[in-house]
GUVEX-911301 format. One line per 2 residues: number of its first residue (from 1); their letters; for each residue x, y, z of C-alpha. Coordinates in steps of 0.5 Angstrom, whole numbers, plus 500, padded with zeros to 3 digits. Layout:
BEGIN
NUM	a	X/Y/Z ~ ...
END
This chain:
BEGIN
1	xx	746/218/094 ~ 746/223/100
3	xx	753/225/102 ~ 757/222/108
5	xx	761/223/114 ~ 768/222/113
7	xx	766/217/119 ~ 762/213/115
9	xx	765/213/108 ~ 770/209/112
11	xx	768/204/112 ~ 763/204/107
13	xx	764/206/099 ~ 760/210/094
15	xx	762/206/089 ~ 756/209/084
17	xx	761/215/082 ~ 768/216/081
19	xx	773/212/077 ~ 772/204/076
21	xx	779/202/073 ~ 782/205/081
23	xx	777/203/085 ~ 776/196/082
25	xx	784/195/082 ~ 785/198/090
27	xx	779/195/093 ~ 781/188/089
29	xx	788/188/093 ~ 786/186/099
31	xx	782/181/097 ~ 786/178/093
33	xx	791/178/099 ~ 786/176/103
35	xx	785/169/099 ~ 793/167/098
37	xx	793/169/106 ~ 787/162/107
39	xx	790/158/102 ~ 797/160/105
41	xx	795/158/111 ~ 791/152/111
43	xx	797/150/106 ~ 802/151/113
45	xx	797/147/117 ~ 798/141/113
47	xx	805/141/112 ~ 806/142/121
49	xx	801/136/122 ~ 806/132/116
51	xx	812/133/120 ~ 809/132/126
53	xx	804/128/126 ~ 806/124/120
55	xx	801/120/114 ~ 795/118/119
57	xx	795/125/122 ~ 794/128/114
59	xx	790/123/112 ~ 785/125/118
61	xx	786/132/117 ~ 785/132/109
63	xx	779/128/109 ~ 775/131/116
65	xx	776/138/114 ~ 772/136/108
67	xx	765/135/112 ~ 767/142/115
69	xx	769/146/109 ~ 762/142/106
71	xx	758/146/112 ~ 762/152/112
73	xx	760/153/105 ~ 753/152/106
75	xx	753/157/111 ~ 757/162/106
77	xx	752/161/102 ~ 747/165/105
79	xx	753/170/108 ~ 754/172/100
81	xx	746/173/099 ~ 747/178/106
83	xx	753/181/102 ~ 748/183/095
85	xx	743/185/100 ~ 747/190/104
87	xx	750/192/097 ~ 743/193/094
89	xx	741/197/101 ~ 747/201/100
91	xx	746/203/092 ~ 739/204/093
93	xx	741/209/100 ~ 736/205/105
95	xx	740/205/110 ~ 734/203/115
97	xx	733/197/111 ~ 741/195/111
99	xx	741/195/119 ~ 734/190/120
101	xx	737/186/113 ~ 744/186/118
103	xx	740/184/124 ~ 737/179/120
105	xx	743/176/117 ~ 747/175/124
107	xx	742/171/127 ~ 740/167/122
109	xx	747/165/120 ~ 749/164/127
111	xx	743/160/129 ~ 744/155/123
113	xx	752/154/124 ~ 749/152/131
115	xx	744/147/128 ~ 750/145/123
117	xx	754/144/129 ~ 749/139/133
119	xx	748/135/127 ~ 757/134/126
121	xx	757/132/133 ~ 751/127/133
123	xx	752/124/126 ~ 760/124/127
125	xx	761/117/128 ~ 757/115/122
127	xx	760/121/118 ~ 768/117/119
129	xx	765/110/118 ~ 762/112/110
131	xx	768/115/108 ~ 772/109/110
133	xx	777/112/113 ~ 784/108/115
135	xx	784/105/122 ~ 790/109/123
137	xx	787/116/123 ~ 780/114/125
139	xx	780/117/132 ~ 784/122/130
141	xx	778/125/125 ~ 773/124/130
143	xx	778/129/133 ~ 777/134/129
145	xx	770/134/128 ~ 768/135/135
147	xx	773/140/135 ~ 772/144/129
149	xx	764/141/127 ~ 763/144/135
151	xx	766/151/134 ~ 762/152/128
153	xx	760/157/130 ~ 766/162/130
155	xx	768/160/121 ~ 761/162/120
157	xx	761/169/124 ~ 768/171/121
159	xx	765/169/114 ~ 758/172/116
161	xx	762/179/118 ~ 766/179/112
163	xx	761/178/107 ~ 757/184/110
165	xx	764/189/110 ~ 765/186/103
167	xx	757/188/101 ~ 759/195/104
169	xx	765/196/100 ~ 770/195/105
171	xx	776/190/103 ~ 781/192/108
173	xx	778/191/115 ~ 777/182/112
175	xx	784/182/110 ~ 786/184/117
177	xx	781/179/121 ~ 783/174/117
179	xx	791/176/119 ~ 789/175/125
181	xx	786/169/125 ~ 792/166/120
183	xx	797/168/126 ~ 794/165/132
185	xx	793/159/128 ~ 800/159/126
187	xx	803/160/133 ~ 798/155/136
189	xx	799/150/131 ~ 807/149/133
191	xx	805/150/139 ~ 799/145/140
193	xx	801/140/135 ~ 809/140/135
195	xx	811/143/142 ~ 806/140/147
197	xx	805/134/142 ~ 796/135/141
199	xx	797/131/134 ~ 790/133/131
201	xx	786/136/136 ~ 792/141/136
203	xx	791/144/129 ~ 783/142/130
205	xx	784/148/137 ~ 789/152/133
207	xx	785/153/127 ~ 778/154/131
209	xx	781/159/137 ~ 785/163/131
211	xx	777/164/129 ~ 774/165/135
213	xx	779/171/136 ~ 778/174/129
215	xx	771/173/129 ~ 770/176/136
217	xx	775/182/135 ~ 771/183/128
219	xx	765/184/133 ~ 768/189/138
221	xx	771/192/132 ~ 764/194/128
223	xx	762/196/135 ~ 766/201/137
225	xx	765/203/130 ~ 757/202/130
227	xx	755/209/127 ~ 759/208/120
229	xx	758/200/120 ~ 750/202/119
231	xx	748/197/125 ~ 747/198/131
233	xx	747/193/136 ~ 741/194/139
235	xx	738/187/143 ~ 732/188/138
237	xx	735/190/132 ~ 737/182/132
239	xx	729/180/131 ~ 729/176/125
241	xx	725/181/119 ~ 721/174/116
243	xx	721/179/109 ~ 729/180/109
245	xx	730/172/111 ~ 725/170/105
247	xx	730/174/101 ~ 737/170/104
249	xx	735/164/104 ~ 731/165/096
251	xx	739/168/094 ~ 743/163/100
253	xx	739/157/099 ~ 742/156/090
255	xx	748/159/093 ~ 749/154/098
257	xx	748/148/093 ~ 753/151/088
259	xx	758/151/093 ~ 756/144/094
261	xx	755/141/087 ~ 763/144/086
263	xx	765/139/092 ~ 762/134/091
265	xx	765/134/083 ~ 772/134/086
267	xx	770/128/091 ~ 769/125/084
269	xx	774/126/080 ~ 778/125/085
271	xx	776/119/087 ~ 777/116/079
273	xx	784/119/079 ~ 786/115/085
275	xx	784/110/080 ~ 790/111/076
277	xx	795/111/081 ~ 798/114/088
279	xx	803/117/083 ~ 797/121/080
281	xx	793/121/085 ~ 799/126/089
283	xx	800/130/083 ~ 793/131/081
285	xx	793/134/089 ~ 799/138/088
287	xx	796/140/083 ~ 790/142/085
289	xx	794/145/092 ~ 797/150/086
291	xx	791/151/081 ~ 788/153/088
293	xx	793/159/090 ~ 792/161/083
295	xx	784/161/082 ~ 783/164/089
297	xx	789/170/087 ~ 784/172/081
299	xx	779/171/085 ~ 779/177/090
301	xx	777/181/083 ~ 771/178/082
303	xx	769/179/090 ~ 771/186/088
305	xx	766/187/083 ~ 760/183/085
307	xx	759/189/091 ~ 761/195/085
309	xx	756/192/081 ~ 751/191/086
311	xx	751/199/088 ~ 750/201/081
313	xx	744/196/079 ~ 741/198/085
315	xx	742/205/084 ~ 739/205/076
317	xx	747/207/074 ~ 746/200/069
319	xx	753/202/064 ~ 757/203/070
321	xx	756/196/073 ~ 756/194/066
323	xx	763/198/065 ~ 766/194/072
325	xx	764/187/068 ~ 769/190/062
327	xx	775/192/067 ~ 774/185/071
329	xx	775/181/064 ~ 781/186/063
331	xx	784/185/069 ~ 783/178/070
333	xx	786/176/062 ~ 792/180/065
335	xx	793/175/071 ~ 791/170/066
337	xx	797/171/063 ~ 802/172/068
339	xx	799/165/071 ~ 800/161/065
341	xx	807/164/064 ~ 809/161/071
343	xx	805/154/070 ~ 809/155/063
345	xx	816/156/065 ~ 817/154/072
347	xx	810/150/073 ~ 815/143/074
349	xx	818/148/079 ~ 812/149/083
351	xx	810/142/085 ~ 818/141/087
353	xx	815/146/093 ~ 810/141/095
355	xx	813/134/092 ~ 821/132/094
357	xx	818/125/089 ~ 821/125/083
359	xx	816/121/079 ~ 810/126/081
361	xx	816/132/078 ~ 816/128/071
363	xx	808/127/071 ~ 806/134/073
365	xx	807/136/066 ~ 802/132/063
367	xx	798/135/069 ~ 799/143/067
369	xx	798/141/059 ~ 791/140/060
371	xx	789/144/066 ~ 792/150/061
373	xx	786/150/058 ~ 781/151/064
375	xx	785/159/064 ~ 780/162/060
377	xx	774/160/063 ~ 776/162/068
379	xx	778/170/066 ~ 771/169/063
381	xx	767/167/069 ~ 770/172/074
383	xx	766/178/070 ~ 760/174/069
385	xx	759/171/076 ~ 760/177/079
387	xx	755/179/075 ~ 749/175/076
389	xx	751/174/084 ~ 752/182/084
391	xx	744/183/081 ~ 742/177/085
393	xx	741/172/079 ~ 741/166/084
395	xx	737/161/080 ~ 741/162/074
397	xx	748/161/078 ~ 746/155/081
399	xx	743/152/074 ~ 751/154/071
401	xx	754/152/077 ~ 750/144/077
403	xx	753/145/069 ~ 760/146/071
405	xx	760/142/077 ~ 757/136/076
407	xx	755/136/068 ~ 761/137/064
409	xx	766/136/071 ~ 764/129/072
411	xx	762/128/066 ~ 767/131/062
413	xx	772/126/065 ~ 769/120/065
415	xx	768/121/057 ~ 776/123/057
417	xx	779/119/062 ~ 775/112/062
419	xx	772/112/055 ~ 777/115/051
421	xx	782/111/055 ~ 786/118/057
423	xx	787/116/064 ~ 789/121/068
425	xx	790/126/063 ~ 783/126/061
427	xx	782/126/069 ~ 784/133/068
429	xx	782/136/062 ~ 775/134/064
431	xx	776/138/070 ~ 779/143/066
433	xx	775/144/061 ~ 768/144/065
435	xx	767/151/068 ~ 767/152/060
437	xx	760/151/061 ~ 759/156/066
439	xx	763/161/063 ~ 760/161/056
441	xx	753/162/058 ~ 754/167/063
443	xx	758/172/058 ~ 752/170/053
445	xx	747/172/058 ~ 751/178/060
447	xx	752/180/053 ~ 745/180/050
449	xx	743/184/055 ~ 736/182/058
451	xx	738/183/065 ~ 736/190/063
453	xx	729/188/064 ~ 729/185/071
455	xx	727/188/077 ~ 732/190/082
457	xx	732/187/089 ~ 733/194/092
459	xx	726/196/089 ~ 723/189/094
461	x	728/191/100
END
């Protein structure tokens, strides 16, 4: 690659030279904190929302941020392939082509976040009516997906954003884009909802102007610095490249559907653990709150190694990308292992955080033996994942994710918890065990090396 200027390197990262271990392990940190800091903060605003608008206002939030979060996935689909685009251009020194693929991108995600958006706010009443939701917080959920469908726009641009700088090998600027984001939404939080008394709708505003600000500030930000960003902000940079949409949409498009199919798992499983009772369904969701702080902490590696894998795929550089898988394995086993020791020694512990209900603190250790044995799955998945989204293997994630999320997590707790008559200990280990079905393949495909002879997405930009 031709040398850069100290300008541009800082924001992009030459990934395809220099010691791997190092760079993984500082350029994961930032993601790492990044996703403790979204959990964390969705956390705080659903304890805000049960002290100060009660059960109605939980029930309303919990299950209306479903439908967003659904959409804000399918939107994030297609970011992720704008990231392996980005990172591919970058390993492959085409920085013509990352400015017209970035020009693409922005549009095409702001024009479909706009689209999903008309969608919420016309259909939002059919939406409540087919969850069922309580009567008690029916219009409060309306609430919220006005106000949050309607500013969908500003999730899917911070999200677009991130996963550009992510591509570009720049963890630190997404970390402190989504601080900004976590402060306002915590100051308007206690603002909006417990001081002026906006119940719902203050939260609803609180989380989309606490994105507004992010996503606009990260705007101002790439373009002051324009030059290293790679973009330049020119009125016809943002014409849409049919080549490169093709591109997004073909990689975005199994993305987005994976992203669903896991959702749509959880609803299900869900579902049947209310089944046994509100006991376990309370546990299984403070479990699932706890596992998910957890997941999102080891996940931050595998978002590390998916644009250090891309660069060196792109650039020919074949043994390096193979050697970032290793050391994502390594160290995701040795946050596995400080996991499982927590779950083990202080797990009861954890869910007295979430939970002052004495019978779920007796039930949650029935919820850890069998969501202990989901752990290696995932150390496995986060090397091969990074792997086959960082080559641009879309398809074959998509098959491994419709294996994960809907085959075996469905199927799984079926057979345990209904057939075999386990209750909600099948429920669980059928959802721990799923990703199993994810994993195994993929360190297959990753270990017999076919991958060697498929063309690069680099050579098509």
């Amino acid at each position: 690659m031709q040398a850069k200027t100290k300008k541009e390197s800082s924001i992009s990262k030459n990934f395809t030279a220099g010691n791997i271990p190092r760079q993984l392990f500082w350029f994961a940190l930032p993601f790492m904190a990044s996703n403790a800091l979204q959990v964390l903060y969705s956390t705080i605003d659903m304890v805000i929302v049960g002290k100060y608008v009660g059960t109605s206002g939980l029930s309303a939030v919990s299950q209306s941020s479903l439908i967003v979060n659904f959409v804000t996935m399918v939107c994030m689909g297609f970011s992720n392939a704008g990231q392996v685009l980005v990172s591919q251009a970058l390993g492959a020194n085409k920085r013509k082509e990352m400015n017209d693929i970035i020009g693409t991108l922005f549009t095409a995600i702001l024009s479909v976040s706009l689209i999903l958006s008309v969608i919420i706010l016309a259909a939002r009443f059919w939406i409540v009516q087919a969850m069922h939701m309580p009567s008690e917080s029916y219009e409060q959920s309306l609430d919220y997906l006005i106000i949050c469908g309607g500013g969908l726009i500003f999730t899917a641009g911070y999200n677009m954003v991130s996963a550009v700088l992510r591509g570009m090998g720049d963890s630190k600027r997404p970390f402190l884009f989504i601080g900004i984001a976590s402060l306002i939404n915590l100051v308007l939080d206690l603002l909006f909802t417990g001081y002026l008394g906006w119940g719902v709708a203050g939260a609803a505003w609180a989380t989309i102007i606490g994105q507004a600000v992010s996503f606009l500030f990260s705007l101002y930000f790439l373009y002051r610095h324009k030059e290293a960003f790679g973009f330049d902000f020119k009125k016809q940079s943002f014409r849409v490249r049919p080549k490169y949409l093709k591109m997004i949409f073909s990689l975005g498009t199994p993305m987005a559907i994976q992203s669903g199919c896991i959702n749509l798992s959880m609803l299900f499983v869900n579902s049947l653990v209310n089944q046994v009772g509100v006991v376990a369904s309370a546990t299984f969701g403070v479990g699932v709150r706890i596992d998910d702080i957890i997941n999102k902490i080891s996940q931050g590696i595998q978002f590390a190694a998916m644009p250090m894998i891309s660069q060196n795929i792109a650039a020919g550089q074949q043994k390096r990308a193979q050697n970032v898988v290793w050391y994502t394995w390594l160290y995701s086993a040795l946050l596995t292992v400080i996991f499982m020791m927590a779950y083990l020694f202080a797990g009861k512990q954890m869910f007295m955080l979430f939970s002052s209900d004495t019978r779920v603190h007796e039930m949650s250790g029935i919820f850890i033996s069998a969501i202990l044995w989901m752990f290696p799955a995932m150390t496995i998945m986060r090397g091969s994942n990074a792997f086959i989204q960082g080559i641009g293997y879309a398809k074959l994630g998509l098959v491994l994710s419709l294996l994960d999320g809907v085959v075996l997590r469905i199927g799984l707790s079926w057979l345990f918890g209904i057939i075999l008559h386990w209750e909600f200990y099948g429920f669980v280990l059928g959802y721990g065990l799923a990703p199993f079905g994810c994993a195994i393949p993929g360190m297959i495909y990753f270990l017999a090396g076919k991958w060697k002879q498929r063309k690069t997405l680099a050579e098509e930009l």
